[in-house]
C-alpha positions as CSV (number, residue, x, y, z in Angstrom):
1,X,7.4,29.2,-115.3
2,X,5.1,32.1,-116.1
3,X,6.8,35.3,-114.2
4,X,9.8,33.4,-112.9
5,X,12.0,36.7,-114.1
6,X,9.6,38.9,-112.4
7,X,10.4,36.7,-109.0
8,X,14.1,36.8,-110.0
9,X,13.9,40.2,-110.3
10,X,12.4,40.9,-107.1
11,X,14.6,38.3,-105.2
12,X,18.1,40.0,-106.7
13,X,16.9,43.2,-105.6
14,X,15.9,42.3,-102.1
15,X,19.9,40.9,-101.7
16,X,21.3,44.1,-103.0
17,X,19.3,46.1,-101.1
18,X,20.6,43.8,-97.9
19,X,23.9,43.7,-98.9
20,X,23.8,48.0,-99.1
21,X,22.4,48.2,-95.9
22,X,24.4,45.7,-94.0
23,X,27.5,47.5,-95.6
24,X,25.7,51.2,-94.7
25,X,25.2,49.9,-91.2
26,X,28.4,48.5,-90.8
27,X,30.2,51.5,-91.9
28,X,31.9,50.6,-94.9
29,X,29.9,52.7,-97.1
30,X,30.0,55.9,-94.9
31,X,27.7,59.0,-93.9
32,X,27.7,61.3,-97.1
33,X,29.1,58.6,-99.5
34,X,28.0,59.6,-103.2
35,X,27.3,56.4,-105.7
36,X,25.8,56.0,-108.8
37,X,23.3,53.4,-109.8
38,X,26.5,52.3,-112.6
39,X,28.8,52.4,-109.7
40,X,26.6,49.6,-107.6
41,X,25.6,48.0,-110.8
42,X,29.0,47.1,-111.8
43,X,30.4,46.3,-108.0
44,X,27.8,43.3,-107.6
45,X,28.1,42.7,-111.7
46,X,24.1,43.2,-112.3
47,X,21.8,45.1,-114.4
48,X,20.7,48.8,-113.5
49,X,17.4,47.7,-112.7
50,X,17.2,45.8,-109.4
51,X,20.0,48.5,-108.2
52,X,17.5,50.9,-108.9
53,X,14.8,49.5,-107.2
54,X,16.9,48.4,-104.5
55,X,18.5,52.2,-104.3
56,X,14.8,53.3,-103.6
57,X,13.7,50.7,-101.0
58,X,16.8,52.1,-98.9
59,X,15.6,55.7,-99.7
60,X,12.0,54.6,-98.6
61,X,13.8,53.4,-95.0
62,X,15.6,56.5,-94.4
63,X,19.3,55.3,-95.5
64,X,20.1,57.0,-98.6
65,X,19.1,60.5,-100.2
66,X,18.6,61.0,-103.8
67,X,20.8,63.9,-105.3
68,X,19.3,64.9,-108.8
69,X,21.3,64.3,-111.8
70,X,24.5,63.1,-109.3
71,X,22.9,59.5,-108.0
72,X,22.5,58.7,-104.2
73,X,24.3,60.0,-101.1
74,X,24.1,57.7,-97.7
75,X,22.1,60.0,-95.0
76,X,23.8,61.5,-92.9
77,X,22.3,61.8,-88.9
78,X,23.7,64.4,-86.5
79,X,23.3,63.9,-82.8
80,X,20.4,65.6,-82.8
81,X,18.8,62.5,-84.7
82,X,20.3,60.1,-82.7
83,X,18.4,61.7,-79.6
84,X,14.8,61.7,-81.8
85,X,16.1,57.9,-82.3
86,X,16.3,57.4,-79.1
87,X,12.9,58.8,-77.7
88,X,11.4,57.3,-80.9
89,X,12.4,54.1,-80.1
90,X,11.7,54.3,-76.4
91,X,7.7,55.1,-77.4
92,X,7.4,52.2,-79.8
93,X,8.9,49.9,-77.2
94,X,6.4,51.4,-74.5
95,X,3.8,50.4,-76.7
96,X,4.6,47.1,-76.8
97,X,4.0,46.4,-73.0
98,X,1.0,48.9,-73.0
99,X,-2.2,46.5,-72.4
100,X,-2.7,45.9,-75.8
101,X,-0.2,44.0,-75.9
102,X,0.0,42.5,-72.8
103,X,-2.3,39.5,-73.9
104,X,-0.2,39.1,-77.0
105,X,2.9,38.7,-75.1
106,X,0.8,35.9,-73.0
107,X,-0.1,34.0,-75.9
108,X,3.7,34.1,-77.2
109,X,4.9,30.1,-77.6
110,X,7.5,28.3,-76.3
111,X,9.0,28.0,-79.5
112,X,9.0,32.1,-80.5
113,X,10.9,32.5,-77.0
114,X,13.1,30.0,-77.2
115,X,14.4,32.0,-80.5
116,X,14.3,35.3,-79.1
117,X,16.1,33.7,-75.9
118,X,19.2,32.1,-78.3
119,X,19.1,35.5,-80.0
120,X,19.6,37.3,-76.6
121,X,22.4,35.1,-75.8
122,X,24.5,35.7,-79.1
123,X,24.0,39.7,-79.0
124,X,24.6,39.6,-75.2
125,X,27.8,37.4,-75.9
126,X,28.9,39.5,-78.9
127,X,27.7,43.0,-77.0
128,X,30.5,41.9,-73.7
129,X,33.4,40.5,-76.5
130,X,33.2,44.1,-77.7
131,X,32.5,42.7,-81.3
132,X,30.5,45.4,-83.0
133,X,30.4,43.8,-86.2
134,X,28.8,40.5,-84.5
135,X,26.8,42.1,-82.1
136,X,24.8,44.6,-84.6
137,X,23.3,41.5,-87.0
138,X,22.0,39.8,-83.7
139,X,20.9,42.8,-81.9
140,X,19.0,43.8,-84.8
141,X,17.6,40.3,-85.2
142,X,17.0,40.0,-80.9
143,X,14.6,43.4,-81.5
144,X,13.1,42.1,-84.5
145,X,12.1,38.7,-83.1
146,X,11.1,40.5,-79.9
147,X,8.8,43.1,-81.3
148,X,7.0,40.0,-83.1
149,X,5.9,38.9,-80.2
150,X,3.3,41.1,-80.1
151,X,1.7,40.1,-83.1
152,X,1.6,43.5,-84.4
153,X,4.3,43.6,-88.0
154,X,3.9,47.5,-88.0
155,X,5.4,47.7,-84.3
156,X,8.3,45.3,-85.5
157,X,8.8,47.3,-88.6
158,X,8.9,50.9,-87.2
159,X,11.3,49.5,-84.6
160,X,13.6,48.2,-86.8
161,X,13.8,51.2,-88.9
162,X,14.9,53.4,-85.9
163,X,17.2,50.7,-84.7
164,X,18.5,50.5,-88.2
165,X,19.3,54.3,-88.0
166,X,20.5,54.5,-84.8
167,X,23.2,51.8,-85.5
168,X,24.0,53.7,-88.5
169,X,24.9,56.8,-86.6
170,X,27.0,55.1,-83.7
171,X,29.2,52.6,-85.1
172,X,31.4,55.5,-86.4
173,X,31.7,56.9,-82.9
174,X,32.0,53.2,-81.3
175,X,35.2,52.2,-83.7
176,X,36.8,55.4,-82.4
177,X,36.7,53.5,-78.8
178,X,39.2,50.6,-80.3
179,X,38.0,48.2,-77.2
180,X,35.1,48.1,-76.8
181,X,34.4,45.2,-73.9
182,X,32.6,45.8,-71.4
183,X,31.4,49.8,-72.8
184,X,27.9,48.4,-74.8
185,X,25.0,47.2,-73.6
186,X,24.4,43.5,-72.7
187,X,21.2,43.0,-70.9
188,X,19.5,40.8,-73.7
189,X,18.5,37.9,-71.6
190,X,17.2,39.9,-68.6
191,X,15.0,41.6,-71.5
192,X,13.6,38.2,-72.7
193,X,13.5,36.6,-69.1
194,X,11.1,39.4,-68.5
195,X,8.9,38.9,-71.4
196,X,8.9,35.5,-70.8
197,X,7.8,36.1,-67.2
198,X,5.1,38.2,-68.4
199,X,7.0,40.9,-66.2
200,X,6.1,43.8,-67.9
201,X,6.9,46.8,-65.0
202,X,10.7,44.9,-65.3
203,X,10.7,45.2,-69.2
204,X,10.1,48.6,-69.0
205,X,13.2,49.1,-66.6
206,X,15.6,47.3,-68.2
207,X,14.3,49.4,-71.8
208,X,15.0,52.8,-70.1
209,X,18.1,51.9,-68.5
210,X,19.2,50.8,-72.1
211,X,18.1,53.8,-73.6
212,X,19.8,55.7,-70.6
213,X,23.0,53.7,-71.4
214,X,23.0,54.9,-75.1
215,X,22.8,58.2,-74.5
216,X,25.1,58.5,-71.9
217,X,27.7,56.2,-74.2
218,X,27.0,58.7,-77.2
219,X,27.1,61.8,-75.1
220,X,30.5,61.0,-74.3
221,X,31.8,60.4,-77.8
222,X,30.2,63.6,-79.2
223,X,31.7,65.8,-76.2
């Protein structure tokens, strides 16, 4: 078909791009890890060119610097970031129960809550086994699902970006905990029972005392 490649192309370098951030995020490729677009190119056994393109999307989100004539280094956030995440985060979520949004979350169906409810239920699970690794792909996928509800995709986006960052910047600290059960935040499903209760004073509550849980977490580990 006329442009297939073109689609294949842009398909392959959507999954690399995935697969670098899920590792990035997960820690496996670490804060100030240098690469080359050779390095990744071989590793996943593709060309140079959806690597490249892949390489700059994650630029473009904030993950990876460009270092002239050495390749790419994964960013590196201090503490005073995180806090900036934080407050970021806290403002875009305030935005989505402000009264623009309030007649968005009314008009939210049965069936977009009923997701956001299962995905509350596996991060909340995952956040209480203490399973980082579990908990981060469905926490990320809760906040997602839960900013759509608004029917805004620049809300989702920017939120997912910060959360994507902030992630980045804990997990390090986290794994220095070893167990980590009963230590993260779990309140998923009082966060979507709220929505789905159109209770927006609650939402709010339970988003500060979240944001109030992280810091105090991080504080800790950074002491």
């Amino acid at each position: 078909m006329p442009g297939s490649e073109a689609v294949k192309r842009t398909t392959l370098r959507s999954q690399i791009a995935d697969a670098l951030r899920d590792e990035v995020i997960a820690g496996r490729l670490p804060a100030g890890r240098q690469f080359t677009v050779k390095e990744i190119a071989e590793a996943y056994g593709v060309s140079a060119t959806p690597v490249r393109e892949a390489l700059l999307d994650l630029c473009s989100q904030g993950l990876l610097d460009v270092e002239l004539h050495k390749g790419y280094r994964v960013r590196e956030f201090s503490y005073a970031d995180f806090r900036d995440m934080i407050e970021a985060r806290t403002l875009i979520v305030e935005g989505m129960f402000r009264r623009s949004a309030r007649q968005a979350l009314q008009d939210a169906t049965p069936q977009a809550l009923a997701s956001a409810r299962r995905r509350a239920e596996e991060a909340g699970r995952a956040a209480c086994a203490g399973d980082l690794d579990i908990l981060i792909g469905y926490d990320l996928r809760f906040w997602r699902e839960l900013a759509a509800l608004v029917g805004n995709p620049y809300i989702s986006d920017f939120l997912d970006r910060v959360r994507v960052q902030s992630w980045i910047f804990t997990v390090p600290l986290l794994r220095r905990l070893g167990d980590l059960r009963g230590k993260l935040w779990h309140g998923h499903g009082e966060l979507v029972e709220a929505v789905a209760c159109r209770d927006v004073e609650r939402a709010q509550a339970l988003v500060t005392a979240y944001n109030d849980h992280s810091l105090a977490l991080i504080d800790g580990l950074t002491e």
